[in-house]
Steps between C-alpha positions, in 0.01 A plus 500: 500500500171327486673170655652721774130669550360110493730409757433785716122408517526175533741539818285774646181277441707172683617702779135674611354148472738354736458803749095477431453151705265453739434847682285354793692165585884456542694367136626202638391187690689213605329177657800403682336211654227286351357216656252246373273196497469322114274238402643307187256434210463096436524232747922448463574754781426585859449877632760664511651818610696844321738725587565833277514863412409742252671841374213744415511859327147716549481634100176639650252535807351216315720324300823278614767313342720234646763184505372246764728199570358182759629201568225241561520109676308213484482178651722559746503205721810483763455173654710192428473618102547805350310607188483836418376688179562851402447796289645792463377814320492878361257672332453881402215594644271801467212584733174694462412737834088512561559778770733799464429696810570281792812304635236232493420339147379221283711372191491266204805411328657249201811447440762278260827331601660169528459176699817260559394211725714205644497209738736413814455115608672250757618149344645283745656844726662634201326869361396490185393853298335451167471823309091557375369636195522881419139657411349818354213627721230775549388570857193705628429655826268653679586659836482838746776726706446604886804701438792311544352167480392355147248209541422353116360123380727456208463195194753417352469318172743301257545541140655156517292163525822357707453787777288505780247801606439609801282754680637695785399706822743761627604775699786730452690840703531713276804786563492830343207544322161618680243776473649893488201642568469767231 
């Protein structure tokens, strides 16, 4: 009886948190497309540029969590040669709200994931695709919504000596998500 009692609680407890999200802002955000400009720590890479998304869920008016995914490139030089390096990533993320009244707001974030880069190469006019070293890596962001567009300056840094970090700018359009009004 008291296991059955337990059990009871502990689903009525799970199933009022998950209908007590965010009351003033929608529960879920998705940056369907995220564009950016990365500069590469060390002097081994150009500029580069990054492609992505991100899945959030609003636990709060001030409090997100996430799974971001990019694709970033560097070097990429099309002319007679072609030498292009790459990473791709995910990280969970989680993001800190300064403003909880407004469609319009500033946020810091961090966030944990992995980094799997890789290098694509011309030799003579045959393709050649060498598979990079897979990192651990923390990232931290800083950033602010105008309502459906998310503009954040993100670093991303390797737990790996092997990996390269980078620092990026971007801007994303975010669907669903946005300011209730409540």
């Amino acid at each position: 009886m008291k296991k059955l009692l337990l059990s009871i609680c502990i689903f009525s407890f799970a199933i009022s948190y998950l209908y007590s999200q965010a009351p003033s802002y929608k529960d879920f955000e998705w940056d369907i497309i995220k564009l950016g400009y990365v500069i590469p720590g060390g002097d081994d890479y150009s500029d580069g540029r990054l492609v992505g998304g991100e899945f959030r869920l609003n636990l709060r008016d001030d409090l997100s969590i996430g799974l971001r995914t990019e694709s970033v490139v560097f070097d990429h030089n099309f002319g007679e040669e072609i030498d292009v390096d790459a990473t791709w990533s995910w990280a969970a993320t989680s993001d800190y709200y300064w403003n909880t009244t407004s469609a319009y707001r500033a946020f810091t974030g961090i966030g944990f994931g992995s980094f799997r880069s890789g290098n694509i190469t011309e030799d003579d006019g045959d393709i050649i695709i060498t598979e990079g070293s897979t990192s651990t890596g923390i990232l931290a962001r800083i950033g602010y919504e105008y309502n459906h567009l998310r503009i954040s300056a993100e670093y991303n840094m390797m737990l790996e000596d092997n990996a390269t970090n980078y620092f990026t700018l971007c801007a994303a359009f975010t669907l669903w998500g946005g300011y209730k009004g409540f």
